[in-house]
C-alpha positions in Angstrom: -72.2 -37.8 2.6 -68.7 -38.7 3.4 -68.6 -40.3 -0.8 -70.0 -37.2 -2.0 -67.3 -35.1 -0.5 -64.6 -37.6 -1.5 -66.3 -37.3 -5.2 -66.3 -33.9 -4.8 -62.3 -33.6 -4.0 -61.3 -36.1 -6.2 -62.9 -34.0 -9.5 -61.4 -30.7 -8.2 -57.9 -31.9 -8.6 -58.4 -33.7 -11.7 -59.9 -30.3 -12.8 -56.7 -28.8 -11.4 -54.3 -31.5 -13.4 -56.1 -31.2 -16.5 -55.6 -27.4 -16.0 -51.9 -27.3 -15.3 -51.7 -29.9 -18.1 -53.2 -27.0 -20.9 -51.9 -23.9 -19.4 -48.6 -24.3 -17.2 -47.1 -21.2 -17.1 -50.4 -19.8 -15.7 -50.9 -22.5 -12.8 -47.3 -22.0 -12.4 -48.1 -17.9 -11.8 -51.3 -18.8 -9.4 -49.8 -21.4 -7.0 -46.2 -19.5 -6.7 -46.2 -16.2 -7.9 -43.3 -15.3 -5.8 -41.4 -17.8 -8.9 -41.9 -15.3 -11.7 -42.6 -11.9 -10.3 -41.1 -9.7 -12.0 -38.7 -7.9 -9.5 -37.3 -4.4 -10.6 -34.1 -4.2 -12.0 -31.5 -1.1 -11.0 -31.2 1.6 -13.9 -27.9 3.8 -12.2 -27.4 6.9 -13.1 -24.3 9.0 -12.0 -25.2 12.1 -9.5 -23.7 14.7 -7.8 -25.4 15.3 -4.5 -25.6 18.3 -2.7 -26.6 17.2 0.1 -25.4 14.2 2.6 -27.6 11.3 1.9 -27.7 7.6 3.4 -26.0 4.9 1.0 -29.1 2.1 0.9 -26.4 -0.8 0.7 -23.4 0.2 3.5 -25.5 2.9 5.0 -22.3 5.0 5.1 -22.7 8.9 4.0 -22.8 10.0 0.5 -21.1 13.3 -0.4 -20.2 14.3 -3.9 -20.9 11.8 -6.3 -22.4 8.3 -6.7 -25.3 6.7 -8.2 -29.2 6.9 -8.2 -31.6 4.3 -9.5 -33.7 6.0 -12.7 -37.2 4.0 -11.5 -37.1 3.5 -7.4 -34.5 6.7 -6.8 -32.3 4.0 -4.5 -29.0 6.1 -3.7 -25.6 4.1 -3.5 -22.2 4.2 -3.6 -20.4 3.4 -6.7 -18.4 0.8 -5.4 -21.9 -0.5 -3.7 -23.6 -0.9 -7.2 -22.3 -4.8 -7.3 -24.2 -4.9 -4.2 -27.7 -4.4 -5.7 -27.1 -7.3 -7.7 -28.3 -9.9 -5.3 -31.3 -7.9 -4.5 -32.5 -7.3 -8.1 -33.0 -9.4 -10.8 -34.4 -8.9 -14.4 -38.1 -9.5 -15.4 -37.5 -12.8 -17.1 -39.6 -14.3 -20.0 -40.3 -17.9 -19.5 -40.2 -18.1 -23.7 -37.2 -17.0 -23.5 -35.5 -19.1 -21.0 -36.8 -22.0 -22.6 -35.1 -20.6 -25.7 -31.9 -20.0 -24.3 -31.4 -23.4 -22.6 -30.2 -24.8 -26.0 -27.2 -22.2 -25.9 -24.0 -22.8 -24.7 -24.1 -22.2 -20.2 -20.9 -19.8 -20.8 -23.6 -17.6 -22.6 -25.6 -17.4 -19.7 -22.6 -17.4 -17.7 -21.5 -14.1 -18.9 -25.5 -12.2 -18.5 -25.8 -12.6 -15.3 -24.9 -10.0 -13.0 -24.0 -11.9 -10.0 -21.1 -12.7 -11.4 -19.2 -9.9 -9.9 -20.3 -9.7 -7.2 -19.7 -13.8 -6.3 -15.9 -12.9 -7.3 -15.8 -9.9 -5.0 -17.3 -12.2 -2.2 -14.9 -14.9 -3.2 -12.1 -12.5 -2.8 -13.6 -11.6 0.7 -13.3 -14.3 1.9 -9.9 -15.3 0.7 -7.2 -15.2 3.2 -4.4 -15.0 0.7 -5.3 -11.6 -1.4 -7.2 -8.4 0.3 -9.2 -6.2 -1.8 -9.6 -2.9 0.2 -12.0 0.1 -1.1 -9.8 2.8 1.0 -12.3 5.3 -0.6 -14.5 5.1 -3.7 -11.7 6.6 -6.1 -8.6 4.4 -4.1 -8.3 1.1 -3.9 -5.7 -1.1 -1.8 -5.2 -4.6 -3.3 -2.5 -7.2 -0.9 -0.8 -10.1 -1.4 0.7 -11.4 1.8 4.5 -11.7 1.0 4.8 -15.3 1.3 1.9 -16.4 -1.1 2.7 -19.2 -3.5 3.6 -18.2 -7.0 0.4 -20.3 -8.9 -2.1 -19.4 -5.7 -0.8 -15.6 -6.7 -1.4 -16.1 -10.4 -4.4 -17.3 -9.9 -5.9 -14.5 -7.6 -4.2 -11.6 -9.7 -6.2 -12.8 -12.8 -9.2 -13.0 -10.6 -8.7 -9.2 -9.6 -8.1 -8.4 -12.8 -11.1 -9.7 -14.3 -13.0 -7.9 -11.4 -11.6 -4.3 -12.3 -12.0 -4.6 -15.6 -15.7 -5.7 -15.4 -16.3 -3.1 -12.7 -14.3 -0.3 -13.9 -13.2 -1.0 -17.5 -10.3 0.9 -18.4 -10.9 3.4 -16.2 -8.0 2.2 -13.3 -4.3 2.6 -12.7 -2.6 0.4 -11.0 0.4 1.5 -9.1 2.5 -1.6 -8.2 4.3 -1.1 -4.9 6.3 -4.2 -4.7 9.2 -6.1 -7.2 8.8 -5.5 -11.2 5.9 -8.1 -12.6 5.4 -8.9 -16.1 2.1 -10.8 -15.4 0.8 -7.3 -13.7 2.0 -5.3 -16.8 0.8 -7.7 -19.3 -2.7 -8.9 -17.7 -3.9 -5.0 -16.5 -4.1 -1.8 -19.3 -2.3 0.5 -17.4 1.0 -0.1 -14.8 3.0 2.3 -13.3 5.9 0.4 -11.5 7.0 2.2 -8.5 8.3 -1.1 -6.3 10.8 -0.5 -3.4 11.8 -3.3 -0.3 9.1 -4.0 2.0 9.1 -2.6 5.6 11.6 -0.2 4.3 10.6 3.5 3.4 10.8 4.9 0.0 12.7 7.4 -1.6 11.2 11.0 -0.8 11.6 11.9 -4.6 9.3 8.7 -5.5 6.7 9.7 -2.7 6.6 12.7 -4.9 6.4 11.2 -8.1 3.7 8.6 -6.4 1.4 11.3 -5.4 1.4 13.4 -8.5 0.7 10.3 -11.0 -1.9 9.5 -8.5 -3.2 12.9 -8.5 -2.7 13.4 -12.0 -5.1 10.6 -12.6 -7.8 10.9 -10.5 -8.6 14.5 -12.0 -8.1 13.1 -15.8 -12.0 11.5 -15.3 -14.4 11.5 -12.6 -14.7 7.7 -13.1 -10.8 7.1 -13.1 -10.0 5.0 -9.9 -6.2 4.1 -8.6 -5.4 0.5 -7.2 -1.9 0.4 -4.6 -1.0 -3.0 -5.6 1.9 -4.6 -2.8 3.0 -8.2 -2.2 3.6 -7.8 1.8 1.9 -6.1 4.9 -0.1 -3.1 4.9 3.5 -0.8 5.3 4.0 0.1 1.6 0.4 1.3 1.5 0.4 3.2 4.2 3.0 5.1 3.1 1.3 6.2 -0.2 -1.9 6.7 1.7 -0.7 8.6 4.3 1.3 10.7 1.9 -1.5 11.4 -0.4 -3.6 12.1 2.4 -1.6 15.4 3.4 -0.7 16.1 -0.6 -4.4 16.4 -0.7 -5.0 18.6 2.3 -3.3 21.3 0.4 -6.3 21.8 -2.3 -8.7 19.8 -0.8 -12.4 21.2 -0.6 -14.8 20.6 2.0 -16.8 18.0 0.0 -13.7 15.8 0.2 -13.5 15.6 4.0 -14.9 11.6 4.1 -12.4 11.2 1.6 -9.3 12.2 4.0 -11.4 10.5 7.3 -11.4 7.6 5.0 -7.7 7.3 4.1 -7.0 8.4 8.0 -8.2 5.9 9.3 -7.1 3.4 6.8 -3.4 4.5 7.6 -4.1 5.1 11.3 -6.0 1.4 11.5 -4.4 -0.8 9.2 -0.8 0.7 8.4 0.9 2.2 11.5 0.5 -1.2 13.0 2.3 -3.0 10.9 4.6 -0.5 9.2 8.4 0.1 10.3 9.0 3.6 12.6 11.2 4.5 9.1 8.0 4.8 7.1 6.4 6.6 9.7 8.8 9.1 9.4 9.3 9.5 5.9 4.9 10.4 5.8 5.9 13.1 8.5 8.4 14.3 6.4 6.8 14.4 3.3 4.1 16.5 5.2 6.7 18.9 7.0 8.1 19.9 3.3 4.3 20.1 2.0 3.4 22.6 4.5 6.4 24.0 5.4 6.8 23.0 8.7 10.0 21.5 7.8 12.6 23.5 5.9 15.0 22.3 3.7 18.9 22.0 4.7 21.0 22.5 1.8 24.6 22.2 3.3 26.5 19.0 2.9 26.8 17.0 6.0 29.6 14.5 7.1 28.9 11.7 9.5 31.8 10.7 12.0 30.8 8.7 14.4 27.5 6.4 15.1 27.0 5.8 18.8 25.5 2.7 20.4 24.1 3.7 24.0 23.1 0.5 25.3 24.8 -3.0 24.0 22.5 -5.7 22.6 23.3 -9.6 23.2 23.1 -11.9 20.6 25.6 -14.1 22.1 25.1 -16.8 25.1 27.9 -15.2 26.6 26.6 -11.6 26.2 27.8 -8.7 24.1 27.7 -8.5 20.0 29.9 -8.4 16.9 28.3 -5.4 15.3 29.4 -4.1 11.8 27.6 -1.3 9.8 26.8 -0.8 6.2 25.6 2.8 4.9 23.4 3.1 1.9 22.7 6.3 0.3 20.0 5.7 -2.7 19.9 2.2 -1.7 23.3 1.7 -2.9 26.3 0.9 -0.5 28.7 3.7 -0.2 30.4 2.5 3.9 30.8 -0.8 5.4 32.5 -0.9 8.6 34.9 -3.3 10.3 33.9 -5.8 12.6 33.7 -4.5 16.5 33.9 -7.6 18.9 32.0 -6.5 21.9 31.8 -8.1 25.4 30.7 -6.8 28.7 26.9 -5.7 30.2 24.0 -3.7 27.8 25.0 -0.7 30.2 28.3 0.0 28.3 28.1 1.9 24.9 30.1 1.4 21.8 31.4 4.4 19.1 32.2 2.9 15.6 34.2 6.2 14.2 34.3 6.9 10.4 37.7 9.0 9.3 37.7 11.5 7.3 33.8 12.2 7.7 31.4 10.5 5.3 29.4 12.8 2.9 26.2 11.9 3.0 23.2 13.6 1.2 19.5 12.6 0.3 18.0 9.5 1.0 20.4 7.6 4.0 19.7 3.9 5.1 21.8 2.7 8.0 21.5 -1.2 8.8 23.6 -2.3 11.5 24.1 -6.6 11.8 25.8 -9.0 14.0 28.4 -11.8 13.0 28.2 -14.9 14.5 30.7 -16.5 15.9 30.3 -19.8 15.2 28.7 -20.3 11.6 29.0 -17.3 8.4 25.6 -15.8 9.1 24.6 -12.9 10.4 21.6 -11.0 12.4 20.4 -7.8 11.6 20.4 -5.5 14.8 18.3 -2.6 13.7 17.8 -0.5 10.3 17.3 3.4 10.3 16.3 5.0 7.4 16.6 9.4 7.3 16.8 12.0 4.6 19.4 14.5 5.5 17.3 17.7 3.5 15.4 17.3 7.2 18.2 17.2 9.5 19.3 20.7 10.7 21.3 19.3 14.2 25.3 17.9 14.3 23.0 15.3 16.7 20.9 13.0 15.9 19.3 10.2 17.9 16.9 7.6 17.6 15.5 5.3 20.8 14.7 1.8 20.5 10.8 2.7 19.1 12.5 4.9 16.4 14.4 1.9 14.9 12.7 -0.5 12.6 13.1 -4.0 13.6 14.0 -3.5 17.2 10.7 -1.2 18.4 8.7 -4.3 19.1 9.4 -6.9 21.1 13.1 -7.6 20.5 14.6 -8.4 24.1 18.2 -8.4 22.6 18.1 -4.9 22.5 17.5 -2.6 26.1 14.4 -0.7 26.1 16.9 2.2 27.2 18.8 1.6 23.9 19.3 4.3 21.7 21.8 5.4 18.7 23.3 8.8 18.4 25.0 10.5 14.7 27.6 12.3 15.0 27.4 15.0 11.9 29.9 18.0 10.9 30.0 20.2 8.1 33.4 19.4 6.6 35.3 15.5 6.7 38.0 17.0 9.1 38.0 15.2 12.5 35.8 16.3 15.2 37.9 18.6 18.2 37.3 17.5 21.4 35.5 14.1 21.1 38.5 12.0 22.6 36.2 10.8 24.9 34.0 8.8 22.5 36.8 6.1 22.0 36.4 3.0 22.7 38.0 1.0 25.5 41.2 -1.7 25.2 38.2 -4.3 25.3 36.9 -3.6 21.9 38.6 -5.2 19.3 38.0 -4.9 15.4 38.3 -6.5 12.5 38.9 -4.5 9.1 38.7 -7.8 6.9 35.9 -6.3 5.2 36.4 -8.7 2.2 35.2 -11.1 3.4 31.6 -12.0 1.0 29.5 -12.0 4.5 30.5 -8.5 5.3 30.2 -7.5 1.4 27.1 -8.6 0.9 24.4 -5.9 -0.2 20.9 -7.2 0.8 19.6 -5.3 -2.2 21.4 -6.4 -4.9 18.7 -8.4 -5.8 15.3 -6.4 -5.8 16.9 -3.9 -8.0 17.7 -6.4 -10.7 13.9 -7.5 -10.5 12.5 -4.1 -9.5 13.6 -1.5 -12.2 13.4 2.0 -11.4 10.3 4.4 -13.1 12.3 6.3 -15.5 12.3 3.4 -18.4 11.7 4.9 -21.6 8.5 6.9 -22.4 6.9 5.8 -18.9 9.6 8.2 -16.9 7.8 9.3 -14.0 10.2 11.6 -12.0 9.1 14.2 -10.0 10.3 17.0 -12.4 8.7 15.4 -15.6 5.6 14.9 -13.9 5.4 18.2 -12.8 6.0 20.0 -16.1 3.5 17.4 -18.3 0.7 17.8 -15.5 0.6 21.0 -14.0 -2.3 22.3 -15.2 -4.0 19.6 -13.1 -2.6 20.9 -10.0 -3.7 24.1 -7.8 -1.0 26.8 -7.3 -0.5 26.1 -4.4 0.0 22.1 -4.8 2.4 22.9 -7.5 4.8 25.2 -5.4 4.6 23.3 -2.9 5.5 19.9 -4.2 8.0 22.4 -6.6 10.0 22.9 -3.5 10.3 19.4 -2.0 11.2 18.1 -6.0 13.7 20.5 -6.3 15.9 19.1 -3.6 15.3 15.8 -4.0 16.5 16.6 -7.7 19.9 18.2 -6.2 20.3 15.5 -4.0 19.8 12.6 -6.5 21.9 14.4 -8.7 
C-alpha cells in the first residue's frame, strides 16, 4: 500500500512538471496568482467638490478641488496622486515584458511611475534639502544655509526633475535667497526676489512678492508657486505669513484650510526660527492691508539712540559699541566709537547732530570693537519702516531685537533701546540730561576699514534687485499689468501700501 501511494505521488508531479513544462504562464497563474493579477491602475480626473470629503492617502479634508479616480471613485489630493503609485500598478502582459527586456533599462526606467514618488521619498528623507507642501497650490523648498555647493547642485536638479515631472510647466519659483544661475537656467520660470537671511525684507518687495504670487495662482487652476531659500524657515515665513493676510482680504470660505494651512506653517515652523524684525514687518504688512495701521507721511529725524542697560563683551565688563544706520540696505550713518565701562545698570546715549533724515525701510545694527584683535561682535540689529511710526519715541526690549531675544546673557533681560525722533534736524530742547558722563569716551576715527565696513556689500553684488530688464517686478508695475486679477478691494488696498513705499524709495 505504502508503494502504491509513493507510485501514486511520484506520477502526480511528473504530471505537474510535464505541465508547467507546456504551459508556464498558466501554472505560473494557478500556483501564485497574487504574481500576475492584474491590479487596477488610477485614471485621475480633476473635480471640484462641493462637499468636504476624506483624502484616501493623508486622510486630511478635501475642499475645492482635487482628483477622483474614473473606475474605483478614490478621492485624493493633488499633491497625494504620487502616492497611489505604490498602491497601483498596471495590468502587465507577460508577452510583453518578455519583449521589452531586450530594450535598453533607461526605457523601462522612465515607464514606471514609481519613479517620483522614490525621489519624493528620497527627498524626505534627506536632511540637507526640505520639500514642504505648505498647501496644495504653495510649496516651500529649503536648503540649510551651510550645505555644500556639489551636495546643493545635486539636490536642486533632483527637485527640479520632481516639479517638472509632477507639475510640468505649471510652477514659479520665487527664489528667496542670493541670485543663482543654476536656479534660472535648470527651472522654466524664476522670479529673483533674494534679500539677507534672518533679516526682514523691504515692505515694497513684500508687496511685489505677494502680487506675483497672486498673480499666478489665478493665471491656472493647476499653476503652483515654490518659496525657494538657502537658510532657516525665516525668509518663508515672511512670504507666508504675508500672503496669508493679503489673502484674507478676498478670500472665500472654501479657502479657509488654505489660510489654517499657511497659519500654521508660519506659526509652527517660522516664528521659531525667524528674527523679532521679520515678525514685525508680517504685522506691518497686515496693519497697512487692513488699515489698522495708517500711513505717516511726515519726514522724521532721529537724534539720539538710547542704550538702557549696558551689555559686556569684555572680561572686565562694559562694551565698545559703535552704530551703523542703513536705509534701503545701504549705509547712510556710522558712529564713532563709545568706550564703555562700569555695571549693565548704567545706560549710554550715542547723539546724532543735526538730526538724521530717515524714511522707508531703516536697519540699525549696533557692534562691539574688540580691544585686543580688529574684529568685531554684533550686539543686536533692529530693522523698522518709518511709514508705521507715528511717536517721537520708540523702544524696543531685549525680545524685540534680533540676535539678542534668545539666549544671549551679554545683554540684561531688562535691556532695552529707545529713538529719539523730531520732525526737523534742529537739536532737541531740553534733553541735556541724556549726555553722557566724563567716563565715556569716543573715538571719531571712523576710517578706519573695521568701522567702514558694510556687511552687505556683498549679497547685493550676487543678489541683483527685481527690476532687471523685462522681468521688473515693482509693486507699481505689477499692479497696473495684473489688476484685473485682483478684487477691488485687494487692489486698493495694496494701492495704498505701494504708493508710499513708492514715495519713500523714491
Amino acid at each position: 500500500m505504502a508503494r502504491l501511494n509513493w507510485c501514486l505521488a511520484a506520477v502526480i508531479s511528473w504530471g505537474k512538471f510535464l505541465f508547467s513544462c507546456f504551459f508556464p504562464l498558466r501554472a505560473a497563474r494557478r500556483d501564485k496568482p497574487e504574481d500576475f493579477e492584474a491590479v487596477h491602475s488610477h485614471t485621475f480626473k480633476a473635480k471640484s467638490f462641493k462637499k468636504a470629503k476624506s483624502c484616501a492617502v493623508c486622510k486630511q479634508a478635501l475642499t475645492k478641488e482635487g482628483l477622483v479616480c474614473k473606475v474605483c471613485k478614490l478621492s485624493c489630493h493633488k499633491k497625494c496622486e504620487v502616492a497611489t503609485a505604490c498602491e497601483s500598478n498596471p495590468t502587465t502582459n507577460p508577452n510583453q515584458n518578455q519583449q521589452a527586456s531586450t530594450k535598453s533599462p533607461n526605457m523601462d526606467l522612465k515607464r514606471r511611475p514609481s519613479r517620483r514618488l522614490s525621489l519624493m521619498q528620497t527627498l524626505e528623507e534627506n536632511n540637507e534639502v526640505d520639500l514642504l507642501y505648505i498647501t496644495e497650490r504653495i510649496i516651500a523648498l529649503s536648503f540649510p544655509g551651510g550645505t555644500e555647493e556639489n551636495k546643493y547642485s545635486v539636490h536642486l536638479r533632483e527637485v527640479t526633475s520632481m516639479l517638472r515631472s509632477k507639475h510640468q510647466q505649471h510652477y514659479l519659483m520665487l527664489n528667496l535667497s542670493e541670485r543663482r544661475h543654476d536656479i534660472t537656467k535648470q527651472n522654466p520660470r524664476v522670479l529673483d526676489f533674494g534679500w539677507p537671511d534672518h533679516h526682514a525684507p523691504a515692505l515694497d518687495k513684500i508687496c511685489s512678492i505677494c502680487k506675483a504670487m497672486d498673480t499666478w495662482l489665478n493665471a491656472d487652476p493647476h499653476n503652483v508657486v515654490v518659496l525657494h531659500n538657502k537658510g532657516n524657515w525665516g525668509r518663508t515665513g515672511v512670504v507666508v505669513g504675508a500672503y496669508m493676510h493679503y489673502s484674507n482680504i478676498s478670500a472665500s470660505a472654501d479657502q479657509a484650510l488654505d489660510r489654517f494651512a499657511m497659519k500654521r506653517f508660519y506659526e509652527d515652523k517660522a516664528m521659531p526660527v525667524g528674527q523679532p524684525s521679520q515678525r514685525r514687518y508680517v504685522q506691518y504688512f497686515a496693519g497697512l492691508l487692513s488699515g489698522h495701521i495708517k500711513i505717516n507721511n511726515k519726514p522724521l529725524f532721529l537724534h539720539h539712540v538710547i542704550m538702557h542697560g549696558i551689555p559686556n563683551f569684555e572680561s572686565i565688563g562694559g562694551c565698545r559699541p559703535f552704530l551703523k544706520i542703513y536705509q534701503a540696505m545701504q549705509p547712510v550713518y556710522t558712529s564713532g566709537i563709545y568706550n564703555v565701562k562700569g555695571d549693565s545698570h548704567t545706560s549710554i546715549c550715542i547723539t546724532i547732530e543735526p538730526g538724521l533724515l530717515l524714511k522707508g525701510d531703516i536697519l540699525l545694527k549696533c557692534y562691539h570693537k574688540r580691544y585686543q584683535n580688529p574684529s568685531r561682535d554684533v550686539i543686536f540689529r533692529v530693522q523698522f519702516h518709518t511709514c508705521a511710526l507715528h511717536n517721537l519715541a520708540l523702544v524696543f526690549t531685549k525680545n524685540d531685537l534680533d540676535d539678542t531675544f534668545k539666549a544671549d546673557e551679554r545683554f540684561p533681560e531688562y535691556g532695552k533701546v529707545e529713538f529719539i525722533f523730531s520732525f526737523d534736524p534742529e537739536k532737541i530742547k531740553g534733553l541735556d540730561h541724556l549726555q553722557n558722563g566724563p567716563s565715556v569716551s569716543v573715538d571719531y576715527n571712523t576710517q578706519d576699514p573695521l568701522i567702514r565696513w558694510d556687511s552687505y556689500e556683498n549679497f547685493n553684488r550676487r543678489c541683483e534687485d527685481v527690476n532687471v530688464g523685462k522681468r521688473h517686478y515693482s509693486c507699481f508695475t505689477v499692479l497696473v499689468q495684473y489688476n484685473d486679477y485682483l478684487d477691488i478691494c485687494v487692489t486698493r488696498a495694496l494701492y495704498t501700501v505701494c504708493c508710499y513705499m513708492f514715495l519713500c524709495v523714491n
